[in-house]
Structure formats: structure tokens, C-alpha cells
C-alpha positions, 0 to 999 in steps of 0.5 A: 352572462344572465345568472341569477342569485338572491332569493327570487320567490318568482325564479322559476316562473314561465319555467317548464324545462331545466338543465343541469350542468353537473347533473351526475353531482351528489349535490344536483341529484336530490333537486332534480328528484323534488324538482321532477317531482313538481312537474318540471321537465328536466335534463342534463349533461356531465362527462362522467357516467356513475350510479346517480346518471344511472338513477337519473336516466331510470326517472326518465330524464335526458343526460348527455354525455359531455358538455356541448352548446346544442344541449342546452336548446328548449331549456327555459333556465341553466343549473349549473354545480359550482364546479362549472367553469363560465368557459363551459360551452353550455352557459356560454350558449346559454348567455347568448339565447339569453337563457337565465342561468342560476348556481345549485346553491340559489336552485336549492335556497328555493326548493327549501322554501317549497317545503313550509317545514324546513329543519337546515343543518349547519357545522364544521363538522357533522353535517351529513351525519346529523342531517342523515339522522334527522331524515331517517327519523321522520322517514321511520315516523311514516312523515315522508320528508325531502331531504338534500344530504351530502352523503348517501343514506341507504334507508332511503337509497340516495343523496336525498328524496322528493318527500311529499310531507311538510318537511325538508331536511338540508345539509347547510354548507357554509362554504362561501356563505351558500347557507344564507341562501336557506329559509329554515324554520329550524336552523341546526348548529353543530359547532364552528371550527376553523375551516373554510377561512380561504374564502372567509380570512377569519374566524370572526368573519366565519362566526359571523356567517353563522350568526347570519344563518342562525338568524334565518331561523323563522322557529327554533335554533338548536345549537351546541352547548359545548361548543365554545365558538357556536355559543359565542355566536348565540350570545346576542341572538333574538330567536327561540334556542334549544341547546344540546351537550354532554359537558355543559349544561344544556336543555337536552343533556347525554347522561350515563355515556357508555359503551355497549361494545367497542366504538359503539355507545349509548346514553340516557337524554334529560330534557331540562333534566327529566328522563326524555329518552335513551339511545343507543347508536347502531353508528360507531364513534364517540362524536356521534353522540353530539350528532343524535343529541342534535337530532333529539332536540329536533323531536318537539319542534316536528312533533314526533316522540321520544321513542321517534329519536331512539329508533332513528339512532338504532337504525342508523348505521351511517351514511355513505363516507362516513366511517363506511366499512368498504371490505377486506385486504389480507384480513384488514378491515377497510373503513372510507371516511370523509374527514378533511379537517384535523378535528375530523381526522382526530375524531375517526382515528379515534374511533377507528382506534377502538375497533382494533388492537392491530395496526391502524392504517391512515390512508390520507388525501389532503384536500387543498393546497391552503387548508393543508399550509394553514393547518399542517402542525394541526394534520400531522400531530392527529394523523400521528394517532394512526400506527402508519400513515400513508399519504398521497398528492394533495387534491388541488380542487378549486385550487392553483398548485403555487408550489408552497406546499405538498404533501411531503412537508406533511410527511416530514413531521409524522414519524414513519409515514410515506407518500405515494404517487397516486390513489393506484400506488397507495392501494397496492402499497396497502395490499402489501403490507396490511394483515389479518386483525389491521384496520385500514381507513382512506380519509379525505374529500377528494377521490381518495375513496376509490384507493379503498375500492382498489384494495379490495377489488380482488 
């Protein structure tokens, strides 16, 4: 099969039209907004309708229903998302005519290079948070960024945007090292935990890929000072680093922490310990501080001011899944967060916490068979921070169910929770015992966000 990878400076050479399998992805959407924007002629398939396809067919582009070989005919190059199996009838039409096929990550590793000022956001946990912080900053300056963000922001009503400005801002996964397909001129680490160790088998080879990816950086590297393993990585890096934090020392440090109101909190940032700003988040939760710091060190480095991060951080409500308050059942607050990771979960329990003085309801899907084995002691003791917990089949994904977990082992270990069938069970479960004054949160990766939908349908 003819697929590209690598950086190719030359890649969309003699190109005129592109097809995308998977075109209806939160992860295609914003390449096909710059790549449309630069004149390309686009197109594609996925066998889901959705909000993105609709947004996408109002561009003008062509989205075919199902995957079929004649869909790919007059496309000069294939995009597929990493979902794509090599079985797909489209790249295997594809491999016949000889039409070069290339994985989202390559497409986006190129299209951050068409934009001379590139901010990359990388981290366990935080990302789309930080990434959706630093796009609202120098969308509210007037700078017209590109941003490719793994979570809709509303101010700018999408997953990303083709910006004409100098700046892109990318939410840099390092899930099988596609970051390092990234040029940035600023690389962002937001802290290294231990994830994603199916495809990297340790944590000195995860660190390592971030030592990687913070050696990319052409300017500036802005990393985490508390954070223990991010700055283990930067022990030996030649590069210009500004550091953040709240505990250690760091060139631009949270002081004066407090809430203004439960969950909600704001503080006084030094930079190299004069006064430099004061921000007070319109998002909730305690971890988000890290997350505005990192957007303020950002400041200098695409020269805006101060008062630029403070009204980002008041303006910011959140972004798609992450902590998104969805409604209402019976009088209970309904919150859908992303949190797939024990820190993760830990972190949203927590702020969820605060938000009520009645049951807290965690409604979880585990997301991997390997993840849920690894860290199952680590998922029980923080979902345990929750009054009740419901918890439904564990989404397999990428992954072949051998047998050797399931979410009932998980069950066993919290005291009281119970496990449901499906996404449908756990909503109606939740509609009959949830009351005024609870606050229910559905957590996970996977589709788990559609039981959130269900229970407030009514």
C-alpha cells in the first residue's frame, strides 16, 4: 500500500483534491477546515451522520455516506484517522490506482508547519483544557489563530479553525509518538503519567518520547515545575524553558490561591516574582489552575500582555467534555467529563465534590482492556471518592477482549458500586435513583457521554 509517513515538505505536491476516510472525526474536522481554506479541493466518507458532517457538507464539501471503493476516484491523495482498518475497501482501492495514502497524524505534522508560529500542547492529562485556553486567548486578542483541539470550544464553535494569523495551536497526543510528527516553535509540557504504556511498555520509554518532543521545540519549552517526571525529562535539554507551578519554584508561580466560590478559584501569577497578572477562572476545579499558568507563560513568547491571559481564563467556561454540565434528572446536576485515567478521574471527582453537599454519582466507562488491568487498584481507590458508582462494559476500542479483565473486577473492589449492561441500563438506572440537590458525572473516552444524553432526554 502506498502510505506515506515522515515529514515530507513536498507531500501535497501536484495535490489538488483529498479524501478523508473518517472525515466526520473531531480529529479530521479541523485539517479539513485549514486544508479547504488553502485552496484544496476536499471530500469524504464516514458511516456515521453527526453535527461535524453537517458543518462540513455547509463548507461545500462532498461526504459520502459508507465506505465504498468508487469514492475514492479523482482524489490525488487518501487521509485516513487511525481508526481505519488496511481492510477498508477505499485504501485498498486506493493501493490499486497507486493513489498515495497518508494517517491524520502526518496530514497534521504538515499543516502545523504552514503556520511559522506554532504553540504544541502535550501532557497526560490537560491538553485540550490548555490547548482550548491558549486558542481563546489569541482568538480574544484579535490574532485570528488555527487551532486543532481534541475538545469543542464554543467561542470558536468546533474542534479547531483555519486561522489566517501566524499561529496554530495543536493538542500534541503522544499516543504511539504522533506528536513527533509536530514543528512547534513552542512545545507545552503539561505533566507525564503513566499512560499510554500498551504502546510504550515503560515509563523511560514514555519520558523519553517527551524528551523527543520537547527537543522539537525551534523557541521556547514551557513545562511543569511540580511535576516530577516532566522535569526529569528537561534535566538534560538544551533549549529555552520557562516553567510553571504553584509548589515549586517556577518563573511563573500561583500565589494567593483561593476560591471565589465553590470549585471556582482564582490567584495572583509572579513572573520571576514580580506581579505579572491575576486570574480568576470562569472554568471549575483546582487542576485547572496548572493548566492557565501554562497558558500564561505562553504570554511573552506570542507577544500579548497580561491582561490577554486574564481574560482568557474569565472567558473560559470549558470546553466540550471536560467537565461540561449537560442538564438535569430529577433535580441532579448532569456533568460529562473525559477523565479516563485514575489522575484524571481523581481530579474531576474532586471538583465535582465541591459543586454539592448531596450524592455524588460516578457514572464510568473503562476505556481499554489494558489500561483498566494495569491501573485497576489505581481506578477503584479514586472512583471510591464518589458516594456511588456505576460502572458499564469496558469500551474495547483499539483492543481485542481476551478475557483477563472486565469491569466487574473493578466493581469488586469499590464498596457499593454496580455494573450495568449498557450505556441505556446506566441512564435509566441513574433516572431512578438520582434526586434534587445530587450531581451525577459520566466519565470516560469512549460514548459513555451519550448515557449523560439519555438521562435528560425527558
Amino acid at each position: 500500500m502506498a502510505i506515506t509517513s515522515g515529514f515530507n515538505k513536498d507531500l501535497l505536491a501536484g495535490v489538488s483534491r483529498l479524501h478523508f476516510i473518517g472525515i466526520g472525526g473531531s480529529g479530521m474536522f479541523p485539517l479539513v477546515q485549514i486544508l479547504a481554506s488553502k485552496g484544496y479541493t476536499i471530500t469524504g466518507s464516514d458511516v456515521n451522520e453527526g453535527t461535524i458532517i453537517d458543518s462540513e457538507r455547509a463548507m461545500g464539501i462532498h461526504v459520502y455516506m459508507g465506505h465504498a471503493a468508487e469514492n475514492v476516484l479523482g482524489a490525488d491523495m487518501v487521509v485516513y484517522s487511525a481508526a481505519i482498518h488496511e481492510d477498508n475497501p477505499e485504501l485498498q482501492e486506493a493501493d490499486m490506482r497507486g493513489i498515495p495514502c497518508v494517517e491524520r497524524s502526518v496530514m497534521l505534522g504538515y499543516v502545523s508547519r504552514l503556520y511559522p508560529r506554532s504553540i504544541c500542547v502535550a501532557g497526560t492529562h490537560g491538553k485540550t483544557t490548555t490547548t482550548s485556553l491558549i486558542t481563546t486567548m489569541l482568538e480574544l486578542a484579535g490574532r485570528d489563530p488555527a487551532a486543532v483541539i481534541g475538545g469543542k470550544l464554543p467561542l470558536i464553535h468546533g474542534y479547531g479553525k483555519a486561522g489566517s494569523g501566524q499561529n496554530i495551536v495543536v493538542e500534541a497526543c503522544e499516543f504511539a509518538e504522533t506528536f513527533l510528527r509536530l514543528a512547534p516553535s513552542v512545545s507545552v509540557i503539561l505533566n507525564i503519567d503513566n499512560d499510554h504504556l500498551d504502546c510504550y511498555g515503560t515509563m523511560g520509554n514514555l519520558k523519553m518520547a517527551f524528551r523527543k518532543f520537547a527537543l522539537l521545540a525551534s523557541h521556547t519549552v514551557v513545562v511543569n515545575a511540580d511535576d516530577e517526571n516532566t522535569m526529569q525529562v528537561m534535566s538534560s535539554i538544551d533549549r529555552d524553558v520557562r516553567t510553571f507551578g504553584i509548589r515549586k519554584h517556577a518563573d511563573y508561580k500561583a500565589e494567593n490561591v483561593r476560591e471565589y466560590k465553590p470549585g471556582f478559584y482564582e490567584f495572583d501569577v509572579l513572573e520571576f516574582g514580580e506581579p505579572y497578572a491575576h486570574i480568576k477562572m470562569g472554568a471549575p476545579g483546582y487542576h485547572n489552575i496548572y493548566n492557565a499558568l501554562a497558558m500564561t507563560a505562553c504570554v511573552p513568547l506570542v507577544g500579548l500582555c497580561p491582561s490577554d491571559a486574564e481574560a482568557a481564563a474569565a472567558n473560559f467556561t470549558g470546553a466540550g467534555r471536560r467537565f461540561e454540565i449537560k442538564g438535569e434528572v430529577n433535580g441532579a446536576m448532569v456533568v460529562d467529563d473525559y477523565a479516563h485515567h485514575p489522575t484524571e478521574v481523581g481530579a474531576t471527582l474532586k471538583t465535582a465534590r465541591e459543586l454539592t453537599t448531596g450524592t455524588l454519582w460516578a457514572v464510568h466507562q473503562p476505556f481499554t482492556y489494558s489500561r483498566t488491568r494495569a491501573l485497576l487498584r489505581e481506578f477503584a481507590e479514586v472512583l471510591s471518592l464518589a458516594d456511588r458508582v456505576v460502572l458499564t462494559p469496558i469500551m474495547g476500542s483499539r483492543e481485542v477482549d481476551d478475557g483477563s479483565v472486565k469491569s466487574e473486577d473493578l466493581a469488586a473492589l469499590i464498596p457499593g458500586a454496580i455494573v450495568v449492561d449498557s450505556l441505556d441500563a446506566a441512564a435509566q438506572y441513574i433516572k431512578e435513583n438520582a434526586k434534587e440537590g445530587d450531581l451525577v458525572i459520566t466519565m470516560g473516552c469512549g460514548d459513555v457521554y451519550k448515557a449523560a444524553d439519555k438521562m435528560i432526554q425527558e
